[in-house]
N, C-alpha and C positions, 0 to 999 in steps of 0.2 A: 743163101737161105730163101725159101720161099716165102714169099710174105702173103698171108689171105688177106685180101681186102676186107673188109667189114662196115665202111664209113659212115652207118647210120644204125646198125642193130646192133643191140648185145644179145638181148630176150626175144627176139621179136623179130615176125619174119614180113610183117606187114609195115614196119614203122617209116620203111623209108618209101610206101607208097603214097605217106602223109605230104599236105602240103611243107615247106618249109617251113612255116609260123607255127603251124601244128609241131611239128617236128618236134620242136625246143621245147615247147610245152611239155610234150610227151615225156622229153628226157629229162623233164625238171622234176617228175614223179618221183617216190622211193619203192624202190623194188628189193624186196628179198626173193632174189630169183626168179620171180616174175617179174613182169611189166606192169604199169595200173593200168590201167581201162586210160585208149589213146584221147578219149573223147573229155577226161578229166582232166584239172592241172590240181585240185587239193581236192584230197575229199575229206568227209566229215571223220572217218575213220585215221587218217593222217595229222589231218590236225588234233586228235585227239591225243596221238600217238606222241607229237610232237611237245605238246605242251606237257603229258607225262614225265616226259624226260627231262626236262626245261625246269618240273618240280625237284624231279630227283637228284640233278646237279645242284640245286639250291641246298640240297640236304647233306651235299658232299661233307662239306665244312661239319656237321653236326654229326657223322655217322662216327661208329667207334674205329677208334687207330689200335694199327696192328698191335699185338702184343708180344711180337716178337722183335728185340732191342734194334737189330739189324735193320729188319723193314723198317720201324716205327720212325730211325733214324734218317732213311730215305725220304719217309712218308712227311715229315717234318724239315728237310732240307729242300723237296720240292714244293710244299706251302712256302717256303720264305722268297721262292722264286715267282710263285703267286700261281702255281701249278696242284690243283686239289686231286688228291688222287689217294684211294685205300687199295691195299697191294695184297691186304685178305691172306696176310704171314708167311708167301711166299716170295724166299729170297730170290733165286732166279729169274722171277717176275722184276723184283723189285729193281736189281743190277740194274735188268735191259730199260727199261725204263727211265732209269739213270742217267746209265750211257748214252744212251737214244736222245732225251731231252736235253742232255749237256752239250749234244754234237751242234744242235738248232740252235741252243744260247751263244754257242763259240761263235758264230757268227753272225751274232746281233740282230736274230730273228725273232719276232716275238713267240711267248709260248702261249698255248692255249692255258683257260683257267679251269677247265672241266674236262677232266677222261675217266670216260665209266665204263666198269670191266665188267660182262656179265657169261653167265655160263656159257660156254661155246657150240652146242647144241642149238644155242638158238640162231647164229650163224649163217647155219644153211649155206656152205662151202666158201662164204666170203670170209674175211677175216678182220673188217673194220666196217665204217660207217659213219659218212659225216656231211653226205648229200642230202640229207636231208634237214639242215638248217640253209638249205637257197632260200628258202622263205623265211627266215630269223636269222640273220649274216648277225649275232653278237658275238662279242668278244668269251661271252660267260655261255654260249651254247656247248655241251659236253662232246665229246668224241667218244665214240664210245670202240669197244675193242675186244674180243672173247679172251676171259682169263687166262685162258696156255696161250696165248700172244708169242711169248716168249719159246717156249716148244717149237708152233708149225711158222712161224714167221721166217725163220731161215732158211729151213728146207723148201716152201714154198717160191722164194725169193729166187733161190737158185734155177728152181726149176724154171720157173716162170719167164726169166731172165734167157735161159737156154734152149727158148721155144719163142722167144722176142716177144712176147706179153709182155713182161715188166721191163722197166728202163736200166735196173739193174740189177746185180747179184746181192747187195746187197742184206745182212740181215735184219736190219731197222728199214727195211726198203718199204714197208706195210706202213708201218708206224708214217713216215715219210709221206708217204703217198696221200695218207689222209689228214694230215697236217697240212699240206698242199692244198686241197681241197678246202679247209678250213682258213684259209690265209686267203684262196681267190676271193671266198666270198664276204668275206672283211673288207677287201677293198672295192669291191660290187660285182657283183654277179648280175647278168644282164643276158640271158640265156637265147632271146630274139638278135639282139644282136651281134652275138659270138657265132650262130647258126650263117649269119650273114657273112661273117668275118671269115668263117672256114671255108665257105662254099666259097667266095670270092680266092681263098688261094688256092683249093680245088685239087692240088699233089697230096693225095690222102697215100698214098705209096711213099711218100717220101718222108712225110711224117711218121710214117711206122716203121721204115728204115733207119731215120736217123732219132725217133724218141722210145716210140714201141708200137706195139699191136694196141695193146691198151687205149692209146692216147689218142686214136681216133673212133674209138668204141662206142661215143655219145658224141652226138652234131650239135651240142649245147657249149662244149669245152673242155667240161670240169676234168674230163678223166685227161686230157692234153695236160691242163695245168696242176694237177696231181703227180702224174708221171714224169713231169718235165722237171719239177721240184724234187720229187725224190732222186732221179738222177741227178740234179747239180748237187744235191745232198750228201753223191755218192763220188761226185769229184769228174763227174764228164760237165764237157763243154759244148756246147750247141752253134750252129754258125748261125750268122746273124739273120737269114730268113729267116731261120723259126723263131729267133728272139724278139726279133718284129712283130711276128704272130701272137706270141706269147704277152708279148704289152697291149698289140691290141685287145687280145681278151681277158686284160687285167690279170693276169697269173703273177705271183712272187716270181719275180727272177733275182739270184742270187750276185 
C-alpha cells in the first residue's frame, strides 16, 4: 500500500512551513474544511461558537423526548447511563447509538454526557466534531454528530479503512473516533507538547502504517489519539512504540 505522507497538513498547504509552537496552535483551531487564520489560536467567532453549544448541551436535558416508544425507550435507558441524547424518532439512529455506547461501557470506559445531532448539511463532508472543546476539556461538553450518522457512518468507514485513512472498517468507527478525541482531552490536552512528543519520534510512515493516514494528519495529536482509540475499539492491537507514544500524548489507551 502506498502510503502519502501528510505529517503536518490536512487543510493547508503552508502550515507545515510554520514554526513548531506555531504549528500546535494552528492545529488547535476548529475547521470545517478550512483551516483558521494560522496567525490565531481562538477567535472571537470560536468562542462564540463554542459557548453556543456549551448552552445547547445544557438544554439537552429539557428538550422534548422522542415520541416514539422505541426511541423514547433508548432515549431514557441512555439518561440512566448519564448519556443525554434526542434521537428525533428515528429508530436506526437510535439502535446504533445504542450499540455504539454499550460497546464503550462494556469496557469501563467513561461515556460522554452530551451528543448533539444536527442536520447533516451542516457537516461539510466531515461526519463528527469534538475538537473543538481543546479549550473546554469538560466532561458535560457535547459531541456533536450529523443526524444520518447512522446511514453514512458505515459506508464511510469502509472506505476510509480501504484507503488507510481510518484505523478501521468499522461501523461505529466515526462514533469512536470522536469519543477518542473527547477522552484525550479529559485527561489534558497540551497541544505544544504533543507537537514535541511527535516530532521527537519522527517515523510519521510508520505511524500511518501501523494506526492510519488519519493519525498523523494534525502535529498536535488529537487525530493519533482518535484513530488509535477507535481502532482498539475495533479490536487491533498496537506494539508498544506506539503505545508509548500514545501515553505520552495522554491518549485513552484501552
Amino acid at each position: 500500500m502506498e502510503i502519502k505522507i501528510q505529517p503536518y497538513i490536512l487543510n493547508s498547504s503552508t502550515a507545515s512551513n510554520l514554526p513548531i509552537d506555531r504549528r500546535s496552535k494552528f492545529y488547535s483551531g476548529i475547521s470545517f474544511g478550512k483551516c483558521p487564520n494560522p496567525s490565531l489560536t481562538v477567535t472571537n467567532k470560536q468562542y462564540l461558537f463554542e459557548k453556543c453549544l456549551m448552552g445547547l448541551s445544557k438544554k439537552i436535558k429539557h428538550s422534548s423526548y422522542s415520541t416514539e416508544q422505541t426511541v423514547l425507550d433508548i432515549e431514557k435507558k441512555l439518561e440512566q447511563k448519564g448519556v443525554n441524547i434526542r434521537l428525533k424518532n428515528n429508530i436506526n439512529l437510535a439502535q446504533y447509538f445504542y450499540d455504539g455506547l454499550k460497546k464503550i461501557e462494556e469496557k469501563d470506559i467513561p461515556l460522554p454526557s452530551n451528543i448533539l445531532l444536527f442536520p447533516s448539511f451542516l457537516f461539510f463532508g466531515t461526519c463528527g466534531l469534538s475538537t473543538i472543546y481543546k479549550y473546554h476539556p469538560q466532561k458535560e461538553a457535547p459531541i456533536i454528530f450529523p443526524a444520518n450518522l447512522d446511514k453514512v457512518a458505515p459506508q464511510k468507514s469502509v472506505i476510509g479503512y480501504s484507503k488507510g485513512i481510518f484505523s478501521s472498517d468499522s461501523p461505529y468507527h466515526i462514533l469512536f473516533h470522536e469519543i477518542g478525541h473527547w477522552l484525550q482531552f479529559l485527561r489534558g490536552f497540551t497541544p505544544q507538547k504533543n507537537a514535541a512528543e511527535i516530532e521527537k519520534y519522527g517515523d510519521y510512515t510508520r505511524i500511518a502504517e501501523t494506526v492510519s493516514q488519519r493519525a498523523i494528519s494534525y502535529i498536535d495529536g488529537s487525530e493519533f489519539a482518535a484513530e488509535l482509540f477507535a481502532g482498539q475499539m475495533a479490536g487491533k492491537n498496537y506494539p508498544q512504540d506506539i503505545l508509548n507514544l500514545a501515553d505520552n500524548l495522554n491518549c485513552y489507551i484501552i
